[in-house]
VOPAGU-2260 file (C-alpha; in pm, 1 decimal, decimal comma):
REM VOPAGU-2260
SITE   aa  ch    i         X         Y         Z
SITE  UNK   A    0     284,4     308,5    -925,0
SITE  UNK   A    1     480,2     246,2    -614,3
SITE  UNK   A    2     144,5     445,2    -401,9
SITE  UNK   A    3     -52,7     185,4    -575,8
SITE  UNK   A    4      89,0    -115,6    -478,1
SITE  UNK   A    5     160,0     -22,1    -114,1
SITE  UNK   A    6    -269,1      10,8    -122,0
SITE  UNK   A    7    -311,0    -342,9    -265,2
SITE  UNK   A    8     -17,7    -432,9     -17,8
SITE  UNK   A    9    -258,2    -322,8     272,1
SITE  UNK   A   10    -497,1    -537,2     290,8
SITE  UNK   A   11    -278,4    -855,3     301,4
SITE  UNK   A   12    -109,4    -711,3     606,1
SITE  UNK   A   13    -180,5    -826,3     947,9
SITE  UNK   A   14    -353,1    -630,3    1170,3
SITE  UNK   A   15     -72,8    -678,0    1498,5
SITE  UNK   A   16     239,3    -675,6    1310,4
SITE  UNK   A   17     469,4    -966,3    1475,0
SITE  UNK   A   18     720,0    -848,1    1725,3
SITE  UNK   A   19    1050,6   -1034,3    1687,4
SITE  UNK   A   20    1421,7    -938,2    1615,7
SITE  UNK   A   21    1751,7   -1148,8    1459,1
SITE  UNK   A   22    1875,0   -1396,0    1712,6
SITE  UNK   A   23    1567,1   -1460,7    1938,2
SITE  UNK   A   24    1511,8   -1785,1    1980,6
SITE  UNK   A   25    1078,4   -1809,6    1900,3
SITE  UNK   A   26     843,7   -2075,7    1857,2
SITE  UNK   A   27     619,7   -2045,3    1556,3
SITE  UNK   A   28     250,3   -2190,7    1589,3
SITE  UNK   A   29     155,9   -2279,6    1262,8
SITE  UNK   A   30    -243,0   -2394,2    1111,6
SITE  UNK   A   31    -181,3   -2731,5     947,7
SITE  UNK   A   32    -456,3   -2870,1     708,3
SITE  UNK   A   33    -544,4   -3210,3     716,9
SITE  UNK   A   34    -845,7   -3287,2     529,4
SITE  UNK   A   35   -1128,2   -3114,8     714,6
SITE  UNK   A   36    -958,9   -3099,4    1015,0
SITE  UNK   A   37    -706,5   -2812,8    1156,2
SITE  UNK   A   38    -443,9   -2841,1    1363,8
SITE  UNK   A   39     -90,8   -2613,7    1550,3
SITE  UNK   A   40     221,1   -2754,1    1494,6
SITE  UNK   A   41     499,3   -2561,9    1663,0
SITE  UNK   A   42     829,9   -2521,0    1528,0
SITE  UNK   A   43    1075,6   -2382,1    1791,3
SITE  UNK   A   44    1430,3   -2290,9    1634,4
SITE  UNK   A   45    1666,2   -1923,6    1646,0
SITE  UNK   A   46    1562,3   -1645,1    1391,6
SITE  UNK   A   47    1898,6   -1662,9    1160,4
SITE  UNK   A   48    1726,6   -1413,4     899,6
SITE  UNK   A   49    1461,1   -1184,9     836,7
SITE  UNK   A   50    1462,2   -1012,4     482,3
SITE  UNK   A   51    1176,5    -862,8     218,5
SITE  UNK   A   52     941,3    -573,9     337,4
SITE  UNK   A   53     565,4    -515,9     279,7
SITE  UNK   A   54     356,6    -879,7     199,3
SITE  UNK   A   55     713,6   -1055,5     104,1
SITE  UNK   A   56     852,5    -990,8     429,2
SITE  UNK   A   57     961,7   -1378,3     574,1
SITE  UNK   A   58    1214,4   -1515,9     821,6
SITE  UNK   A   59    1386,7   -1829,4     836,3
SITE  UNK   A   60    1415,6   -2021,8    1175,4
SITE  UNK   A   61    1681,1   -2276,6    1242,2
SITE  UNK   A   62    1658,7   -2550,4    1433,1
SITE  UNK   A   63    1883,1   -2939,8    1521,3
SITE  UNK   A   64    1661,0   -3187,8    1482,7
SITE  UNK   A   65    1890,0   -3547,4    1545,1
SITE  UNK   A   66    2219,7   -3372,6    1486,4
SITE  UNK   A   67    2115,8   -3239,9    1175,0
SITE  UNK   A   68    2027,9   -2876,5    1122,6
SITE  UNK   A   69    1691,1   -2761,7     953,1
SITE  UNK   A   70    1607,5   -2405,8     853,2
SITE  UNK   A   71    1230,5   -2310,0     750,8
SITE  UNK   A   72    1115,8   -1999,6     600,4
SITE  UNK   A   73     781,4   -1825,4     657,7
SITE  UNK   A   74     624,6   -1563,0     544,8
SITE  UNK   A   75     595,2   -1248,4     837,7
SITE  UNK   A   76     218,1   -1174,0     712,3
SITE  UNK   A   77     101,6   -1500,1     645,6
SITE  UNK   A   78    -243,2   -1636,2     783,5
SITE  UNK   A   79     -99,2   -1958,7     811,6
SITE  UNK   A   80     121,6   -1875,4    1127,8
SITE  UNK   A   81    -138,0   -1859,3    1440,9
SITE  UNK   A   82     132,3   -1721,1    1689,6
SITE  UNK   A   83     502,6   -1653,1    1783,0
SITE  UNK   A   84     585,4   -1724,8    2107,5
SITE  UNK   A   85     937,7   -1565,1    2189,2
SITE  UNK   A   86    1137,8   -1770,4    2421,8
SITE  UNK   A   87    1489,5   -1605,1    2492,1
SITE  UNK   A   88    1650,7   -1272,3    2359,5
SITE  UNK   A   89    1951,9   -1349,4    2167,1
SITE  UNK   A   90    2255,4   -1106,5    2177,6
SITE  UNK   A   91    2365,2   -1054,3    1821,9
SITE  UNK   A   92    2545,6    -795,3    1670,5
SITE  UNK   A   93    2471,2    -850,3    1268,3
SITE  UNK   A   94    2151,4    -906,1    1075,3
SITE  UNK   A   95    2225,7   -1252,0     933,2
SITE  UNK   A   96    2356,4   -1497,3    1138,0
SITE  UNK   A   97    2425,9   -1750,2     880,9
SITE  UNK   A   98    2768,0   -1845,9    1068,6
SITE  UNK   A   99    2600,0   -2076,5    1290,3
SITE  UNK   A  100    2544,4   -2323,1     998,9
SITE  UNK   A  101    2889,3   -2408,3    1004,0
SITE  UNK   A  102    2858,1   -2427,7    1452,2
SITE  UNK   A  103    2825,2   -2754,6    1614,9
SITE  UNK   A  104    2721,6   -2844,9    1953,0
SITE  UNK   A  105    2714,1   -2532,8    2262,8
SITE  UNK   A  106    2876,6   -2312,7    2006,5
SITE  UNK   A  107    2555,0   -2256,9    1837,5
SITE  UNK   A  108    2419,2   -2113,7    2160,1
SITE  UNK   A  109    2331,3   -1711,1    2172,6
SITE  UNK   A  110    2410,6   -1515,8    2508,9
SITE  UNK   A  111    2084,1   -1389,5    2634,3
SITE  UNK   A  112    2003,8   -1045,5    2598,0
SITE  UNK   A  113    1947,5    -767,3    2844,5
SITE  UNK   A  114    1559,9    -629,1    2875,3
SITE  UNK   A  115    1559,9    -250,8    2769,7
SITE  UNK   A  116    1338,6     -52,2    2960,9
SITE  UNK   A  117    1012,5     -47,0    2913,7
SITE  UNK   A  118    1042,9    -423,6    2808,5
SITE  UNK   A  119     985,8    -766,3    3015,9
C-alpha cells in the first residue's frame, strides 16, 4: 500500500525540489488569481517551521506586519508558489522556532549563518 501511494505521490511532486532550511529568512513568490488575470505577490518573512513529507510537506513563514506578527503556511510542492528567493541564512539550533512568537522588537532577529563549502 505504502509503494502505491508514494507512485500516486510522484507525480504531484515538483520537478526542482525547493532548497530552504529552518531559520532562513526567504521570500515566497506566489501566482495570485484575479479573474483572468495573474499576478506575484511576495511574502518575505523567517521559516519558523517546516513539517509533513511527500505532497503534504508545507512551511509556515512569519512575518511583522504594523507591530503585529503574521504566520502563513504553504504547501512545499504546490504550483501556486512561482519561486523562493532566500535572503539571509539564519543560525538556529532546533527545528521549530516557535519561541519567537512570544519575541518583540531586535530580539526576533537570527544571527546570520556561516556558508559551508561548496555553498555561496
Amino acid at each position: 500500500m505504502q509503494e502505491l501511494m508514494k507512485k500516486v505521490e510522484e507525480s504531484s511532486l515538483r520537478e526542482e525540489p525547493l532548497q530552504f532550511e529552518i531559520g532562513d529568512t526567504v521570500d515566497v513568490h506566489t501566482r495570485i488569481q484575479e479573474g483572468d488575470k495573474e499576478r506575484i505577490q511576495i511574502f518575505s518573512g523567517v521559516i519558523i517551521a517546516r513539517r509533513g513529507s511527500g505532497t503534504r510537506e508545507n512551511f509556515t513563514v512569519r512575518r511583522i506586519v504594523a507591530g503585529e506578527g503574521v504566520e502563513r503556511i504553504f504547501p512545499v510542492n504546490s504550483p501556486k508558489i512561482a519561486k523562493l528567493e532566500i535572503k539571509r541564512h539564519g543560525r538556529v539550533r532546533r527545528a521549530k522556532l516557535y519561541y519567537l512568537r512570544d519575541r518583540v522588537g531586535k530580539s526576533t532577529r537570527l544571527t546570520e549563518r556561516r556558508a559551508k563549502k561548496g555553498e555561496e
